[in-house]
N, C-alpha and C positions, 0 to 999 in steps of 0.2 A: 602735218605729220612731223614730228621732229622726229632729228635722228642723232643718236646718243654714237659718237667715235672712239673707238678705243684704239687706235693706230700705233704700229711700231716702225720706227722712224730708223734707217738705217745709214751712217756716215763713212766716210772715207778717211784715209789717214791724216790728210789737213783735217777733219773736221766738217768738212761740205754736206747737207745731206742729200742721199744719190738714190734712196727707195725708201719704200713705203709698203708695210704688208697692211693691210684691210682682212677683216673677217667678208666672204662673197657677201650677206646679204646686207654688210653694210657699206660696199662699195656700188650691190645692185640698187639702197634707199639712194645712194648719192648721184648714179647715175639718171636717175629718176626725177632728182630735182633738176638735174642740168639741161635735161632733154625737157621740164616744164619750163624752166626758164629761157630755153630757146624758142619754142613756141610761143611765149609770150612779148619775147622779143620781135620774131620772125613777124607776130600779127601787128605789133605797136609799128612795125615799116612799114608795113602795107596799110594803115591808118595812117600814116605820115603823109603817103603820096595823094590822101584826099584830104589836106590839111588841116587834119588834126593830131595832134602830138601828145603823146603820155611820156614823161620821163621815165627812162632805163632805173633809175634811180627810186621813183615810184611804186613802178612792177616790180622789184630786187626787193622793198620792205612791203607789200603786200604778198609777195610769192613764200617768204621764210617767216612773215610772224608768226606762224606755229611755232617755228624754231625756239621765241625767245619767253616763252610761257615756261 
């Protein structure tokens, strides 16, 4: 699923930026992938402790290449 952002990026008077508005259902797609990516992180641990290993680095570009189509 990609998810297309149109974000409005809000700064302070240096300059710093302090907020961010999202439209809800494109901060609900983004929640979505962080709560999949936690779970595939959460399982690659519990595969670790019976040694075997998948890099975080792995699951991160199989979890988003929808993203890059």
């Amino acid at each position: 699923m990609k998810i297309k952002i149109n974000a409005q990026i809000f700064y302070d008077e240096e300059g710093n930026k302090v907020g961010v508005k999202l439209k809800l259902k494109e901060f609900e797609a983004l929640m979505e992938k962080l709560e999949d990516a936690l779970d595939v992180y959460t399982a690659n641990l519990r595969t670790q402790k019976k040694g075997k290993t998948i890099s975080f680095e792995k699951i991160k570009k199989e979890l988003f290449a929808d993203d890059k189509k």
